[in-house]
Phi, psi and omega in degrees: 000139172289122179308003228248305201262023162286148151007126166277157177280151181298129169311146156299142183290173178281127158233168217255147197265160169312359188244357170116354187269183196248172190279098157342291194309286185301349174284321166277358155307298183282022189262311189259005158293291201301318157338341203284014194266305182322309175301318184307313188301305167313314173316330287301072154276183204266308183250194155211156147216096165320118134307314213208123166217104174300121156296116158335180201172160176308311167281000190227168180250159150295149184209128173241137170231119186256155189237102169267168168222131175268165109029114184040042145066067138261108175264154158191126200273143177203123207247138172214131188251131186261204177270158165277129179318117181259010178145166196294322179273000165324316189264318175344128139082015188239320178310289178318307161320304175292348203258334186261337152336265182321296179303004231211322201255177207241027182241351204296338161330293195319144172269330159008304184253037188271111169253169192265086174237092191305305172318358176246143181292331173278354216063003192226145145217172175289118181249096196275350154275345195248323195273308156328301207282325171273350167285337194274325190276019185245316182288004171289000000 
């Protein structure tokens, strides 16, 4: 069996840093594992599987890299890049949203919001903020 589509592992819990607060990084993290039901559904693939989920940062973009199965043991391996942090609450509820958009629209075809990712098995990934951001400017 492809390790990509085993069972997922139990999330870790969320922990709280020595001052009480709780760990920012690892709460999105385990926010867009758990998501991976979500991703199938929009997809209207058979699974999802999170592989891979980078937390923003000053210096980084969010990054999710997802495995769906389709219908007749069809995989596509997919890679998606957010925004760079702008603070713990910048990112709340948006990465994730966006990745099920985007999997959910009938554009996702396009190449437009395509970059150039050494970090992905294809080279490409999806940037799904420039892909959000031309959605709003369209619905205008």
């Amino acid at each position: 069996m492809d390790t990509a589509l085993r069972p997922a592992v139990p999330l870790p819990a969320v922990t709280r840093l020595s001052d009480g607060q709780l760990d920012v990084a690892q709460e999105f993290v385990n926010r867009v594992r758990a998501a991976a039901p979500d991703f199938a559904t929009a997809a209207g693939a058979e699974t999802a599987v999170v592989r891979e989920v980078v937390p923003p940062a000053r210096h980084r973009r969010a990054r999710c890299r997802l495995v769906l199965r389709f219908p007749g043991e069809v995989e596509v391996d997919l890679t998606f890049l957010g925004p760079v942090s702008r603070g713990p609450a910048a990112t709340e509820d948006v990465f994730d949203g966006q990745i099920q958009a985007w999997l959910g629209s009938d554009r996702s075809n396009e190449q437009a919001w395509l970059v150039a990712d050494d970090e992905s098995p294809d080279g490409l990934a999806v940037d799904v903020t420039a892909w959000a951001q031309l959605e709003q400017s369209e619905a205008v």
